[in-house]
C-alpha positions as a Python dict, from the first residue, in 0.01 Angstrom:
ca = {
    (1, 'X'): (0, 0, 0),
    (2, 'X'): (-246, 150, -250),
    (3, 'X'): (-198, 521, -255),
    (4, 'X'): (-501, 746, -410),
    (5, 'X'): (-263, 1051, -486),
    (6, 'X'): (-335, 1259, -782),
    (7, 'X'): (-157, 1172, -1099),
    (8, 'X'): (-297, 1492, -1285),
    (9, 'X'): (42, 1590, -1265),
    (10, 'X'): (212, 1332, -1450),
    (11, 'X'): (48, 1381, -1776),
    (12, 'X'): (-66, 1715, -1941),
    (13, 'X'): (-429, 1719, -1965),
    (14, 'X'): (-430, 1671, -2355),
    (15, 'X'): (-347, 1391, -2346),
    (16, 'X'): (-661, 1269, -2113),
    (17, 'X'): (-930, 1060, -2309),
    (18, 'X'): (-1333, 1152, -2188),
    (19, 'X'): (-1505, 838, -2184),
    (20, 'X'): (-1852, 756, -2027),
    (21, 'X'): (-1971, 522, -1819),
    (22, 'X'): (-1733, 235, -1614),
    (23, 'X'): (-1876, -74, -1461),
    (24, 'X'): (-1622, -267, -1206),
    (25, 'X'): (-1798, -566, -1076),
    (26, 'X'): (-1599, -830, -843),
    (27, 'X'): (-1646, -1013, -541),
    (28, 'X'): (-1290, -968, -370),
    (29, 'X'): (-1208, -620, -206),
    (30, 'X'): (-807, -649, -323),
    (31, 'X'): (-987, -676, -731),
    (32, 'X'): (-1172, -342, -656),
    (33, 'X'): (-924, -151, -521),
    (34, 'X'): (-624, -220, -800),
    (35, 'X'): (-875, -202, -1091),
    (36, 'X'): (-956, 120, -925),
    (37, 'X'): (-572, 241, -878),
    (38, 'X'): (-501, 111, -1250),
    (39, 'X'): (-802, 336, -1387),
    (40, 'X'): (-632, 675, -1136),
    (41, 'X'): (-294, 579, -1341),
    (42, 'X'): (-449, 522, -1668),
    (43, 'X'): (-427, 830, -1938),
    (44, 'X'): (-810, 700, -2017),
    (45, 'X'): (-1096, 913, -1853),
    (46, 'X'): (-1446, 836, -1823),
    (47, 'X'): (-1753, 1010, -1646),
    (48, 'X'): (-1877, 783, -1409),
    (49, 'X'): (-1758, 435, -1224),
    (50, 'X'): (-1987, 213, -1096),
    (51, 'X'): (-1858, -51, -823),
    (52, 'X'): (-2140, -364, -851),
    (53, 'X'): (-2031, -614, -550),
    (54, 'X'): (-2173, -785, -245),
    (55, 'X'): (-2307, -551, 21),
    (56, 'X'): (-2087, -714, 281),
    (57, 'X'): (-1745, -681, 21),
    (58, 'X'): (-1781, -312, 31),
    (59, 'X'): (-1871, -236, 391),
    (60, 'X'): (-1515, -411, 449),
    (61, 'X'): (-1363, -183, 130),
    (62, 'X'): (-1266, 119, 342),
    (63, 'X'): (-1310, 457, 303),
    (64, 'X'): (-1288, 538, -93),
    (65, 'X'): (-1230, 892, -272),
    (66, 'X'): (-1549, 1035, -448),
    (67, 'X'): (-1363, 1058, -773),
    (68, 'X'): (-1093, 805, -920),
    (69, 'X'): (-925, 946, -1257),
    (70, 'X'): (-1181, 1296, -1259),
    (71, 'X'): (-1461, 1023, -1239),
    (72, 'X'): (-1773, 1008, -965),
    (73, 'X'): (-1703, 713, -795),
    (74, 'X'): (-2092, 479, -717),
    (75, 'X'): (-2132, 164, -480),
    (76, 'X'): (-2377, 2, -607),
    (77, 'X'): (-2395, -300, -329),
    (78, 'X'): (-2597, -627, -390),
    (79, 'X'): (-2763, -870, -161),
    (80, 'X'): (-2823, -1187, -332),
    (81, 'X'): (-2593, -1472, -210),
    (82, 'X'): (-2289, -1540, -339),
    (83, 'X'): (-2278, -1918, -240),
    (84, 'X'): (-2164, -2204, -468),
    (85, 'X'): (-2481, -2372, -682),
    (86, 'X'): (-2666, -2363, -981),
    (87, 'X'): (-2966, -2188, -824),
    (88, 'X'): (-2788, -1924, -605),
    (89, 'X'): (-2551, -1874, -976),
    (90, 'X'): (-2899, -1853, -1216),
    (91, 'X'): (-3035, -1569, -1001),
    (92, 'X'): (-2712, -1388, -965),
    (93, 'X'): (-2684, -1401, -1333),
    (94, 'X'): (-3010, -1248, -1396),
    (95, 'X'): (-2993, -974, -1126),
    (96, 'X'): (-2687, -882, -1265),
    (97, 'X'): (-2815, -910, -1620),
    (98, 'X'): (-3097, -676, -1553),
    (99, 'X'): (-2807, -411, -1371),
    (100, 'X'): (-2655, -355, -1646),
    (101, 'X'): (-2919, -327, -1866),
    (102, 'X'): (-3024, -24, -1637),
    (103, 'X'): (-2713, 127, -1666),
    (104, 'X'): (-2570, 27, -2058),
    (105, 'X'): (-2207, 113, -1924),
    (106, 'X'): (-1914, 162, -2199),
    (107, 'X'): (-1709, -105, -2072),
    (108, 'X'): (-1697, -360, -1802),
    (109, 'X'): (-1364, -462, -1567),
    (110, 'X'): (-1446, -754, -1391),
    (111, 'X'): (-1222, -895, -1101),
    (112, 'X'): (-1210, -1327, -1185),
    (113, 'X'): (-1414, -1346, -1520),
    (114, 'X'): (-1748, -1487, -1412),
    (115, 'X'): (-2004, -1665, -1587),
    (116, 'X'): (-2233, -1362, -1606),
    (117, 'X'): (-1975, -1086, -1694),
    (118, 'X'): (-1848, -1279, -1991),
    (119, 'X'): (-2282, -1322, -2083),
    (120, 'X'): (-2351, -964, -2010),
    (121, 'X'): (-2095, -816, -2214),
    (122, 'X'): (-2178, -1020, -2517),
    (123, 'X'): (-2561, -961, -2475),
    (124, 'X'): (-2494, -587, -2463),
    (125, 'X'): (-2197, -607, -2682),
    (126, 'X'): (-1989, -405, -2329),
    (127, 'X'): (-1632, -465, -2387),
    (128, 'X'): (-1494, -691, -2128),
    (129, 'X'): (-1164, -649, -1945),
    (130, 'X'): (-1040, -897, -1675),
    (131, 'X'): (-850, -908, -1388),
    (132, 'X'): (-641, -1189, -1289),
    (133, 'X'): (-436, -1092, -978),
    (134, 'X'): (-404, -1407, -789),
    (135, 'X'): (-139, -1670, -910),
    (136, 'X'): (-277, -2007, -1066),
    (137, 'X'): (-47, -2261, -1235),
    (138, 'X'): (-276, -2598, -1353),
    (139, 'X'): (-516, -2486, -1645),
    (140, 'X'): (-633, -2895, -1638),
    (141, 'X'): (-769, -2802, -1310),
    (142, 'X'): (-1153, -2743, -1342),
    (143, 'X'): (-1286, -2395, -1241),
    (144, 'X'): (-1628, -2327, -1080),
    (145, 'X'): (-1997, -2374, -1228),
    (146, 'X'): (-1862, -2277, -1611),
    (147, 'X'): (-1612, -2534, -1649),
    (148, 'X'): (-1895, -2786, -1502),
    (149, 'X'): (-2126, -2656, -1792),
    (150, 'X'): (-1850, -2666, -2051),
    (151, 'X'): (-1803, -3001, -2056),
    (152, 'X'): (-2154, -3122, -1991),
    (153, 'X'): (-2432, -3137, -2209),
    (154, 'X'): (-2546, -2786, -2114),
    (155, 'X'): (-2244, -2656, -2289),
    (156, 'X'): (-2465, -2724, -2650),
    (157, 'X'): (-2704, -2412, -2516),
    (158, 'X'): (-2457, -2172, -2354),
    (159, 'X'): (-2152, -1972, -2595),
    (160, 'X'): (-1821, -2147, -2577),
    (161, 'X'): (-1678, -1807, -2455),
    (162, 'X'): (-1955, -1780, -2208),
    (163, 'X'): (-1924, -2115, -2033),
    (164, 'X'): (-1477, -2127, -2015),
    (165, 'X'): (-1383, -1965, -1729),
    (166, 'X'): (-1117, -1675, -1750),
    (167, 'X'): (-1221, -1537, -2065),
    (168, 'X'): (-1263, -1189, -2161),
    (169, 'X'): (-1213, -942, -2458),
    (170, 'X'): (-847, -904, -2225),
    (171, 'X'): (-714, -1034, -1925),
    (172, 'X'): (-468, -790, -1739),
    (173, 'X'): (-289, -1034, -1529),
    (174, 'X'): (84, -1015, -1298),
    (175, 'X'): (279, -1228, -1480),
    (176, 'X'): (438, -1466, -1722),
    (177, 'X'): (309, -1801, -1489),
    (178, 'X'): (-14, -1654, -1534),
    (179, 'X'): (9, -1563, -1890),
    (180, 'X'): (112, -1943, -1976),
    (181, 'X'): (-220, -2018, -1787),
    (182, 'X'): (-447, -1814, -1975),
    (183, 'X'): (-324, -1930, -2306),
    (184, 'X'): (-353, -2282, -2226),
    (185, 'X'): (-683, -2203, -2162),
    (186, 'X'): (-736, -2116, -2496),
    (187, 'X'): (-708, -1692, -2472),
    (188, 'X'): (-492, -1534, -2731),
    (189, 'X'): (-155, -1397, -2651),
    (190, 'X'): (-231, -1087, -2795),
    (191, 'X'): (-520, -1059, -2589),
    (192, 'X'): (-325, -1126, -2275),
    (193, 'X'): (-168, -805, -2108),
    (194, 'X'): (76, -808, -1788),
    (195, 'X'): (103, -550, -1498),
    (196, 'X'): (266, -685, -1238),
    (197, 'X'): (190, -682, -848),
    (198, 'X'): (64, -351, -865),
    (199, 'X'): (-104, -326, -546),
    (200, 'X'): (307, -361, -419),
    (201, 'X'): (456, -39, -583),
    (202, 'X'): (522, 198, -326),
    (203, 'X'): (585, -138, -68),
    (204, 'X'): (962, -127, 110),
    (205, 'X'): (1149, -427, 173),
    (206, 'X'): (1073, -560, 572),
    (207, 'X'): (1202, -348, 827),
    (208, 'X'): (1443, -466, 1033),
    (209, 'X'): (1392, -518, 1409),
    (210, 'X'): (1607, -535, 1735),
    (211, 'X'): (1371, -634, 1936),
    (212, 'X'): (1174, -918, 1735),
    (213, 'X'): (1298, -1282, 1717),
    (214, 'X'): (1090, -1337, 1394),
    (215, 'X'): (729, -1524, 1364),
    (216, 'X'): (651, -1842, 1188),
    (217, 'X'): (363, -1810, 973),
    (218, 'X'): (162, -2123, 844),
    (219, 'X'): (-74, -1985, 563),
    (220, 'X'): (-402, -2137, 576),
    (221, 'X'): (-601, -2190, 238),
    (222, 'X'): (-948, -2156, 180),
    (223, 'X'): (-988, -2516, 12),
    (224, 'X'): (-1338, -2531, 186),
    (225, 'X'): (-1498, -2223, -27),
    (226, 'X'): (-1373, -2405, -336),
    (227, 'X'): (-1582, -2706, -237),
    (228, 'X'): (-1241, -2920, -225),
    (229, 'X'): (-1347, -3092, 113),
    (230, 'X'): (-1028, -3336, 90),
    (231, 'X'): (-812, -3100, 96),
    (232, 'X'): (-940, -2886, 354),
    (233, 'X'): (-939, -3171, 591),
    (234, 'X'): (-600, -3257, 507),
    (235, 'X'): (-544, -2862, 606),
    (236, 'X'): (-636, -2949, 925),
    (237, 'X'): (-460, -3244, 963),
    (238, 'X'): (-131, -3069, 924),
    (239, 'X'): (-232, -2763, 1116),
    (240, 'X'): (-314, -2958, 1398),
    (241, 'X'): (25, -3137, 1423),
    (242, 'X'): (212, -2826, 1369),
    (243, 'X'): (-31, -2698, 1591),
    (244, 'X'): (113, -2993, 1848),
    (245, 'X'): (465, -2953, 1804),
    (246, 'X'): (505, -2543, 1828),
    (247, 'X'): (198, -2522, 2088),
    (248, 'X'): (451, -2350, 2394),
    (249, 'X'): (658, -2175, 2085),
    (250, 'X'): (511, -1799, 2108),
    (251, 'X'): (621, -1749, 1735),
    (252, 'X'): (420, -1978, 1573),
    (253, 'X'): (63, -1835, 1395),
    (254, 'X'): (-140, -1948, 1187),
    (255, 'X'): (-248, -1703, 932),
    (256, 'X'): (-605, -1782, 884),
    (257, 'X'): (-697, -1699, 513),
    (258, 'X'): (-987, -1410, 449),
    (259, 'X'): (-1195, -1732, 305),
    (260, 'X'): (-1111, -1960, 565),
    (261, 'X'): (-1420, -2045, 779),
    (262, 'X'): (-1332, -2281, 970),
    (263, 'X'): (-1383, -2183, 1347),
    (264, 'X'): (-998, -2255, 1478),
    (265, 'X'): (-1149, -2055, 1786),
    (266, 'X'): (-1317, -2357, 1873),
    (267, 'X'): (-1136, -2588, 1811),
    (268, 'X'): (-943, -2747, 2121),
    (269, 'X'): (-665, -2884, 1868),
    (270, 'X'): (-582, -2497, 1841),
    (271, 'X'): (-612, -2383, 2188),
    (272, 'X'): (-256, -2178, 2255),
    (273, 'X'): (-207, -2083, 1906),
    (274, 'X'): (-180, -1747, 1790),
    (275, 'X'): (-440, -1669, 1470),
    (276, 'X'): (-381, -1398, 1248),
    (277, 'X'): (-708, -1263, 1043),
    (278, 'X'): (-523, -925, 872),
    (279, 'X'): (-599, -867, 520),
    (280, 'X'): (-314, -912, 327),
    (281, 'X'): (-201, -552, 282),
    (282, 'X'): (-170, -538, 670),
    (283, 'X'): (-18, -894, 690),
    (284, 'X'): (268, -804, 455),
    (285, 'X'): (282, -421, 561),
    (286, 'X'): (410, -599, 908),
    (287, 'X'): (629, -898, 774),
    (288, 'X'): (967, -845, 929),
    (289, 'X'): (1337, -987, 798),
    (290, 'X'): (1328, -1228, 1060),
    (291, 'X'): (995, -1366, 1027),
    (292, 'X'): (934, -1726, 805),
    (293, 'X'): (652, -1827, 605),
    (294, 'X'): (519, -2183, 549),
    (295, 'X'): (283, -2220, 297),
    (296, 'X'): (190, -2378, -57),
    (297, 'X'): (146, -2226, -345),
    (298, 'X'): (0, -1889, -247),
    (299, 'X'): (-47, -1546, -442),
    (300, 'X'): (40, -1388, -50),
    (301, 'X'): (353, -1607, -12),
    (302, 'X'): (487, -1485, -395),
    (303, 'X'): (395, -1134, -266),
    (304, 'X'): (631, -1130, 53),
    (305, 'X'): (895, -1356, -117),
    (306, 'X'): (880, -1041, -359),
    (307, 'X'): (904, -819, -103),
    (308, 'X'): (1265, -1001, 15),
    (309, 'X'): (1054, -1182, 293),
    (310, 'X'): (1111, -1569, 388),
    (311, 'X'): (925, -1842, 252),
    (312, 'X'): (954, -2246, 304),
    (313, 'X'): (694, -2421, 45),
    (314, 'X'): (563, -2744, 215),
    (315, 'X'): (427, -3032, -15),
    (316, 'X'): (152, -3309, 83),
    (317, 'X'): (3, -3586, -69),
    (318, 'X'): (-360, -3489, -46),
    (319, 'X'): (-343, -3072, 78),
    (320, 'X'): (-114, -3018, -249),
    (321, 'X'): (-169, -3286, -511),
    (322, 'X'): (-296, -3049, -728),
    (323, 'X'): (-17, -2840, -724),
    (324, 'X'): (273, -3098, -655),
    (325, 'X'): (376, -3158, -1005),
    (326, 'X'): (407, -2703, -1034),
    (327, 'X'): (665, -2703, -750),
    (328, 'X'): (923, -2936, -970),
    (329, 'X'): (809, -2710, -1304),
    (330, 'X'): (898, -2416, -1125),
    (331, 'X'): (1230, -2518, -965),
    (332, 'X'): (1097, -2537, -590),
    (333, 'X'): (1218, -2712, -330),
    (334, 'X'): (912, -2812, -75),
    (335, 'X'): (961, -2959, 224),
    (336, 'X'): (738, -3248, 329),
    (337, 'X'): (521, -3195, 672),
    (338, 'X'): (800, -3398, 862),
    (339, 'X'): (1073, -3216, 731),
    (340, 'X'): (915, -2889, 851),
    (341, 'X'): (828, -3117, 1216),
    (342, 'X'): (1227, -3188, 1181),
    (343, 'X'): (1316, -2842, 1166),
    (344, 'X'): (1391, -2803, 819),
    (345, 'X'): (1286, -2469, 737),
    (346, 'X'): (1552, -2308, 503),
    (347, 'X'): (1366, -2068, 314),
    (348, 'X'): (1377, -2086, -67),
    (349, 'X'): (1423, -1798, -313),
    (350, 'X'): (1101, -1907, -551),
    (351, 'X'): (1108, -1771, -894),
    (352, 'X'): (928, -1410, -868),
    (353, 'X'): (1069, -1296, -1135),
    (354, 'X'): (794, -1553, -1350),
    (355, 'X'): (525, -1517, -1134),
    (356, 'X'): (557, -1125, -1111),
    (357, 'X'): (663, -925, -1426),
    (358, 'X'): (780, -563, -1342),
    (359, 'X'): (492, -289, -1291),
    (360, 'X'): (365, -150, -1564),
    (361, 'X'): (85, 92, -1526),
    (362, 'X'): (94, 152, -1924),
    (363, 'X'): (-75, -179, -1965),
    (364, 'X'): (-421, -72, -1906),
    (365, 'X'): (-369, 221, -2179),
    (366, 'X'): (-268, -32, -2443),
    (367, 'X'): (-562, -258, -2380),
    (368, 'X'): (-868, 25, -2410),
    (369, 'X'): (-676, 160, -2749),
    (370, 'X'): (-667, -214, -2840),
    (371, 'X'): (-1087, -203, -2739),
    (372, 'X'): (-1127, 149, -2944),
    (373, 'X'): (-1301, 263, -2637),
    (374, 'X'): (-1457, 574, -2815),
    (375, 'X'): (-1470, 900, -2680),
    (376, 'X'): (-1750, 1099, -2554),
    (377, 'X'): (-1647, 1314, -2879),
    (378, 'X'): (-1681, 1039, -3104),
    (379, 'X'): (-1952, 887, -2936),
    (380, 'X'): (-2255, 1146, -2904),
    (381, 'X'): (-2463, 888, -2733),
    (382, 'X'): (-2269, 760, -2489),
    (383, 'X'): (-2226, 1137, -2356),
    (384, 'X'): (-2611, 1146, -2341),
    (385, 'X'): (-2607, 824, -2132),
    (386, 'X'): (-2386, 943, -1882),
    (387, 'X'): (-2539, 1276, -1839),
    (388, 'X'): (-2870, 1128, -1777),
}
């Protein structure tokens, strides 16, 4: 779905901008690869990207151009762990502290605004542009190690910018769901720019097929990674009845999210079921008119209800609480778990047009003028950076 083609042609070359040095750090493939296709379609160019992420995150990025936008394209893979805890967090933030003090780039995209981009780019005074692609609705909810710090008694020795999760000089972000989310959080509107899914604009509509009776897909969660233990055991409470009931059904799979460790494999309760590990692009790339999704509230299940695909919402008392109260806000009907085990899976139109605004590839062009993201002509030194 994300197509590298040349977009010299779509803009004269006086209008390009010759930057220096870009540093894209994130920990989820899907963050690297649109930041990447929003710099190709951006009017801005710059020298030199540098990709800073987990060793194992870009061995499973595929194969990548050399240049992106006229610019040399660098992995630069880590090894430290990426594990939840204070530790494991203090000496990832001063590994990647010391990164970019090697490198001094011009300006920073992040994927999720972590604790140590939003540090690093006021240390070194980088500008700082986030990416928000997947959907979140609750900004009460608390978010990793920086929300822990912000309202502890750590939060007296850290910057108040530095320790609230999201942050950032701008957030590009998909939507107006998400935009409500980021101001509640306390980021300015103005500072708050919207792109849309754009990792879905050359996707088609499902094709139809004579042949296929349609799937039903239960998306899995990764409530486990998050450290929410309750409501990954819940997860498996309901996956193992539906599990039960559609065991001898050869169109029910479970659709095993990319952060879902859990070893279903092993697991006699699963025994007979179809799993489905695809990333998302080839999940939704083979989504057919026939085929139904069950899920909660889920960035993948927005993306094929988008893409005219199926989608039944199921609530629960413990899996969903947090997001029970969103599916009345946003005018969704979900089913309970017995409804679904009573066959009550009409599909629901959810409201994409709030969680996805249209594509706008512009959006990134309006944010570095907004940054004054100088030039190599206006900025001498940066040109000697980049050419060392």
């Amino acid at each position: 779905m994300l197509m590298w083609q040349s977009y010299e042609t779509a803009q004269p070359s006086s209008s390009r901008l010759v930057g220096g040095r870009v540093w894209v750090s994130a920990e989820v493939r899907e963050e690297i690869r649109e930041i990447l296709l929003m710099l190709d379609r951006s009017a801005a160019r710059f020298r030199e990207i540098l990709i800073d992420a987990p060793a194992p995150v870009l061995d499973r990025l595929g194969a990548l151009p050399e240049r992106v936008a006229g610019a040399r394209v660098r992995l630069m893979p880590y090894h430290h762990s990426t594990k939840v805890g204070v530790a494991a967090k203090l000496r990832g933030l001063a590994q990647f502290i010391l990164r970019i003090a090697r490198r001094r780039p011009d300006v920073l995209f992040s994927g999720f605004s972590m604790m140590r981009h939003r540090l690093a780019a006021g240390i070194f005074r980088v500008p700082h542009v986030a990416y928000l692609r997947g959907v979140v609705f609750d900004p009460q909810l608390a978010s990793g190690i920086s929300d822990r710090i912000r309202v502890s008694a750590l939060s007296r020795l850290v910057p108040g910018k530095a320790a609230t999760s999201y942050h950032a000089d701008f957030v590009l972000t998909v939507g107006d769901v998400n935009r409500d989310f980021l101001i509640a959080r306390g980021i300015p509107a103005e500072h708050i720019a919207l792109t849309g899914p754009v990792w879905l604009h050359d996707s088609a509509p499902p094709l139809p097929s004579d042949t296929d009776a349609g799937r039903i897909y239960f998306l899995t969660t990764a409530w486990q990674a998050h450290g929410l233990l309750t409501e990954h055991e819940a997860q498996l409470r309901i996956t193992r009845r539906l599990a039960e009931h559609w065991r001898h059904d050869a169109r029910f799979v479970m659709r095993v999210h990319p952060r879902d460790r859990y070893d279903y494999e092993s697991d006699d309760a699963y025994r007979g079921v179809a799993l489905d590990r695809r990333t998302p692009e080839e999940f939704l790339r083979g989504l057919r008119p026939a085929d139904l999704i069950i899920a909660p509230l889920s960035t993948l299940a927005f993306e094929a209800a988008y893409l005219g695909g199926s989608v039944v919402f199921y609530s629960d008392d413990v899996a969903t609480k947090a997001y029970n109260h969103v599916y009345e806000r946003l005018g969704i009907d979900a089913r309970s778990v017995e409804q679904i085990l009573a066959d009550d899976l009409r599909p629901q139109r959810p409201p994409v047009d709030d969680i996805f605004s249209p594509i706008d590839f512009h959006a990134l062009d309006r944010v570095l003028g907004s940054l004054a993201v100088h030039t190599e002509t206006s900025r001498p030194e940066a040109a000697h950076r980049v050419g060392q």
